[in-house]
N, C-alpha and C positions, 0 to 999 in steps of 0.2 A: 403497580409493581409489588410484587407479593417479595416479604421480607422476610419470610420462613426459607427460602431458597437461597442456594450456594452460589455464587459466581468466582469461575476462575479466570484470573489474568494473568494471559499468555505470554510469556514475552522473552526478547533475549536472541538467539538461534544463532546460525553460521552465517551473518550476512557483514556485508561492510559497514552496513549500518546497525550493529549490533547496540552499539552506547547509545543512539539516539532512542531505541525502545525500551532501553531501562529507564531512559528519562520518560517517555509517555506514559510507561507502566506503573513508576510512582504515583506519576500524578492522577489519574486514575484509578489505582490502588489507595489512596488517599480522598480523595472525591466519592467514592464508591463505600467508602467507610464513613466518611460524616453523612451518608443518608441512611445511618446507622443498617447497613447491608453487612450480610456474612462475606469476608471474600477470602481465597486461596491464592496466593500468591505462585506460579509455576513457572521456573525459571529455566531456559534452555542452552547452556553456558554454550561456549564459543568452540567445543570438540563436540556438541551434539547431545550430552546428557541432560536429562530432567531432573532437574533439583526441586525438593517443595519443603517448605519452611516458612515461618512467619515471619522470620527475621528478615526475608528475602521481600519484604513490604516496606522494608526501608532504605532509604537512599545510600545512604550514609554508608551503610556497607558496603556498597559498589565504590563507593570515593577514597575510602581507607587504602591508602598504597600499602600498607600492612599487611593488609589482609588477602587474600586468594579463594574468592568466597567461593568459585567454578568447582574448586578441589579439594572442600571441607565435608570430608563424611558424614558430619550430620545431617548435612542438605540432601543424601544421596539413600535414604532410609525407604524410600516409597518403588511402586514400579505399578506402572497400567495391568489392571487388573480386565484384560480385556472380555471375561468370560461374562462379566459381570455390569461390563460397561453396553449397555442399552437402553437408551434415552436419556442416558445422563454419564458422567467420565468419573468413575470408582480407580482411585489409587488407593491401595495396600498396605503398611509399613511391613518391612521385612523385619523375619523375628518373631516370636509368641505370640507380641503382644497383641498382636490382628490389626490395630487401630487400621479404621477405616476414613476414606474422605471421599465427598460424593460428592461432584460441579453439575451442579445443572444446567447452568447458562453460563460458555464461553465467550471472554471479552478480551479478543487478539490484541494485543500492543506491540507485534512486530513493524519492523520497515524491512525491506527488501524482497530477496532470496529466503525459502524456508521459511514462509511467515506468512508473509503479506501478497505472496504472489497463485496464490489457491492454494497450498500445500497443504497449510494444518486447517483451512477451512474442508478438503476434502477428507480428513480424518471427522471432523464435526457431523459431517453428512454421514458417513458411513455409521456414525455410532448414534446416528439419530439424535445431536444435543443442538438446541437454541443457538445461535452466537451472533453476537453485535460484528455489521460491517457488509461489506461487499461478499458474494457468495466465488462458488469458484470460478466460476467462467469469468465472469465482469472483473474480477484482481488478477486475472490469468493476463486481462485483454488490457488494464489498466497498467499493468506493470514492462508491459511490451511497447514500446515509444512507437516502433512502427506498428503495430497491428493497431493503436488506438488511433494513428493518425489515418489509420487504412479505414478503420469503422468511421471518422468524419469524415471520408471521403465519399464515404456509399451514400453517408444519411444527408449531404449536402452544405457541412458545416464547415469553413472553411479553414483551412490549416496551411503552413507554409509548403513548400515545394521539397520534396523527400526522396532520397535512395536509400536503401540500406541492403546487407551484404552480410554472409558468414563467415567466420574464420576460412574454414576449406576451401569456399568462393574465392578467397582474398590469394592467401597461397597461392592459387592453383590457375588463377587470372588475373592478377595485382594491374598490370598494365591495363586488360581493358576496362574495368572499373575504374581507375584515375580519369582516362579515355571517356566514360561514360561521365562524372562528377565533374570533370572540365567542360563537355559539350551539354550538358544539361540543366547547368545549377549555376545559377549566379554568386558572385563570391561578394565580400566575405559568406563561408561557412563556416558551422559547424560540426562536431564531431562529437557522438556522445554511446557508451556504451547503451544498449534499447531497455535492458532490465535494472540497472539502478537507480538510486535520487538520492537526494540531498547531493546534488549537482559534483559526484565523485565521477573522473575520468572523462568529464566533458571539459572540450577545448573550442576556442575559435582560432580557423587561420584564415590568415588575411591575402589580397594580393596576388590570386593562384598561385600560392608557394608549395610547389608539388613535394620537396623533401619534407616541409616542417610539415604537408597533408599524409603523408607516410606515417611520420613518426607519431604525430595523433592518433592516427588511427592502429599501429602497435600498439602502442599504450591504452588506447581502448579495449583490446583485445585483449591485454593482461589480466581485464574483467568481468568482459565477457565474449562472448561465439558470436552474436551479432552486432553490429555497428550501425549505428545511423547517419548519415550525413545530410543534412537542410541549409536553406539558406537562410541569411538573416533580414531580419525585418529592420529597415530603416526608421531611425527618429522615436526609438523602443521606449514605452513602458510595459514597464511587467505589472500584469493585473491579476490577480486572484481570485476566485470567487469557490466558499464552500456549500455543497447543499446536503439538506439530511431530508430523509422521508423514505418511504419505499413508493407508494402510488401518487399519495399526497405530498408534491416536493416541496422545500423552504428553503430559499436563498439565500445568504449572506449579504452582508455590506461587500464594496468593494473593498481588496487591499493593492495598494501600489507599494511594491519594492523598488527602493532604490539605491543604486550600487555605482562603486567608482569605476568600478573593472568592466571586463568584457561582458560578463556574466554574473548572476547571484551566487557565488561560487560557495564552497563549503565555511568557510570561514567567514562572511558575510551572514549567512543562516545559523550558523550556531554560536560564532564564537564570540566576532564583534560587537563591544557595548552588548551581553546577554545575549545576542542570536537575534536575527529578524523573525527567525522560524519560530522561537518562542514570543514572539510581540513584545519583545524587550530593550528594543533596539528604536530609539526615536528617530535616530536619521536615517536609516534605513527601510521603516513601516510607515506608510501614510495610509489611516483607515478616514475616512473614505477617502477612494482613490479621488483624485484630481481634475476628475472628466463630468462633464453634465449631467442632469439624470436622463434625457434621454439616450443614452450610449449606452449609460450606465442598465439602463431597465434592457436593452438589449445583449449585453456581456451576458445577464443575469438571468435572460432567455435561453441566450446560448447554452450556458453552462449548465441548465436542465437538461438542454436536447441533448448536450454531450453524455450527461449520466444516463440518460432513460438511452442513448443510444447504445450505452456498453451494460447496459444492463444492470446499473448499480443499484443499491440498497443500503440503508442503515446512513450512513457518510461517505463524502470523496470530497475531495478539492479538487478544480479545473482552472488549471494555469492559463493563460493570452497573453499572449503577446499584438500590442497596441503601438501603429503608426500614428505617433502623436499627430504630424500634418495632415493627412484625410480620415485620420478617427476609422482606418482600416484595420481591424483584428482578426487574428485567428488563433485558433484553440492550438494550446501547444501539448500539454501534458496532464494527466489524471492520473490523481493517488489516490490509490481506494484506503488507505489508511493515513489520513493526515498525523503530522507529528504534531502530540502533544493535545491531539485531535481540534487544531487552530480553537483552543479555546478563548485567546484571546482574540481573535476576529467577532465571535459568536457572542462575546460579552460587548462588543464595540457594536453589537448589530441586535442588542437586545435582550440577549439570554446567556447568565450566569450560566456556572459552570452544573451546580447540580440541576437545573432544568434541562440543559443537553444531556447531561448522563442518562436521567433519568429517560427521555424519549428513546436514548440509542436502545437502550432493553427493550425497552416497550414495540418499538420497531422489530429486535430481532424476537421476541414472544409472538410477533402477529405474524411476521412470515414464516415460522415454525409451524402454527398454528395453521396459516393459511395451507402448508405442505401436505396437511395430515389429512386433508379431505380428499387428496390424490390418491389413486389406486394405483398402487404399483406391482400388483400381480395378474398375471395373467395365465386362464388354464389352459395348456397345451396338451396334447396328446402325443407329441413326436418322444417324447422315453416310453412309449408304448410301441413303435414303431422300429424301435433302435434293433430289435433283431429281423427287421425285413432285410431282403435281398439288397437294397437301394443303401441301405443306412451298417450293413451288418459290419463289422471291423474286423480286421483281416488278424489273426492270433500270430505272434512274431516266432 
């Protein structure tokens, strides 16, 4: 890991889960500084502006009810220098003084929407810089509930039973969709918008109860354009498993979450006893899950086939969901950006936190690397051709 180089951390943006990547981003932006690393703090408040400051490396300022840190001018001094951003991301200060900042290597700490879902990774490509994580296709695929249970579908991995549907869809055929969700899906279901997490706007209903399956699914829709509805897995544990690598992949310990409710729902993962999400939660996180190691070596099978199936890199986490009575699992959901990057699984499973830091770089430096021996040009002749008969353009 070369320590002469910049790394910036991304974070913040327009999603729901906006508070949750300021937490990731500290701790990261703090981890990444005691391996005595340069880092740039780049902050992307909640109307869509880029803020870059140092100050913006500490927590504290995000906690301060005082403060309004989205909307303090000194944060707001810089702007993408894009003339100049080429294999690395150059911001500017506005003003005489030129000061310049150069990122070599970006290291996304978003969740959702605008972040984590290919967005700013496909700015990373365009400008040709390094960055820790899933690239865009594989968070495009990871962040869609249905496309990722459509890709274990093809590759043979098993997953619960699924419809999902568009807003327009919904409008415009509401009846036969209920029609379809009755005649197809065992109930209890669920209901859960296909692009968020940290378990915002999923619901279970019970009993085919077609009003209270309406208004779930309104309220999903308040979130987003597609909805999912699956059925549920009886006699549940929820199993976790994170892996990191790009070719060479490494597993995690198991984690079993356990919850009073229907679901691990928002306030289970962040709030309760410290959050289960953060591993601060003892009655809530059971590392190692609770099941054999042969089950276990098979979840931990899985949950490679699930990444190498959507194509990931760098880290993801892959959810299961686990019929305690026949030890029947199926893959339920993949984050290409775990919160807080599950460093407390990865310490319960062997490696501290600056040993994962450190790999995730080194991960995104080698597929960088591996990109650059690709040829991406190709010599054509058809702008030679452009005033033939076949190709000429008609003058308006």
């Amino acid at each position: 890991m070369e320590h002469n180089k910049t790394i910036g951390v991304f974070f913040g943006s327009r999603s729901t889960e906006h508070d949750i990547s300021i937490i990731t981003a500290q701790l990261i932006i703090s981890g990444l500084k005691g391996l005595a690393l340069s880092v740039v703090p780049v902050y992307i408040n909640r109307e869509g502006y880029w803020l870059i400051n140092e100050e913006l490396g500490k927590l504290e300022n995000f906690t301060d009810p005082q403060r309004e840190i989205g909307k303090e001018n000194a944060y707001k001094q810089y702007y993408l220098d894009l003339e100049n951003s080429i294999g690395k991301i150059v911001f500017k200060k506005k003003g005489l003084s030129g000061k310049t900042i150069i990122i070599d290597l970006a290291f996304p700490a978003f969740h959702g929407a605008f972040g984590e879902d290919g967005t700013i990774q496909g700015l990373f490509e365009m400008l040709n810089v390094p960055y820790v994580g899933c690239d865009v296709t594989s968070s495009a695929i990871a962040m869609d509930k249905a496309l990722t249970k459509q890709m274990c579908q093809i590759h043979n991995i098993p997953t619960t039973k699924f419809i999902y549907f568009y807003k327009k869809e919904w409008e415009e055929n509401k009846e036969a969709i209920l029609n379809k969700i009755k005649g197809e899906l065992s109930w209890p279901v669920f209901v859960k918008p296909v692009h968020l997490g940290s378990s915002i706007g999923i619901a279970k209903v019970k009993d085919k109860d077609i009003k209270e399956l309406e208004n779930k699914i309104e309220v999903a829709f308040y979130y987003d354009n597609k909805v999912l509805i699956e059925e549920e897995v009886a006699n549940l544990m929820d199993v976790t498993c994170c892996i990191i690598g790009n070719e060479k992949l490494q597993a995690s310990l198991l984690q079993e979450s356990v919850f009073k409710a229907d679901l691990f729902d928002f306030e289970e993962k962040y709030l309760k006893e410290g959050g289960g999400q953060f591993g601060k939660s003892q009655s809530s996180v059971i590392i190692p899950a609770r099941i054999n190691q042969n089950l276990t070596n098979k979840i931990q099978e899985a949950a490679k086939e699930v990444y190498k199936a959507l194509g990931c890199s760098g880290i993801a986490r892959v959810d299961f969901l686990l019929n305690k009575a026949n030890n029947e699992f199926f893959a339920n959901e993949v984050n290409p950006l775990p919160g807080t990057l599950y460093h407390h699984l990865w310490k319960e499973s062997g490696m501290e936190f600056p040993e994962l830091l450190k790999k995730l770089v080194s991960f995104a430096g080698e597929r960088h690397s591996q990109k650059q021996n690709f040829n991406y040009s190709f010599q054509s002749s058809v702008l030679n051709s452009i005033n033939s008969k076949k190709l000429k353009f008609k003058k308006s």
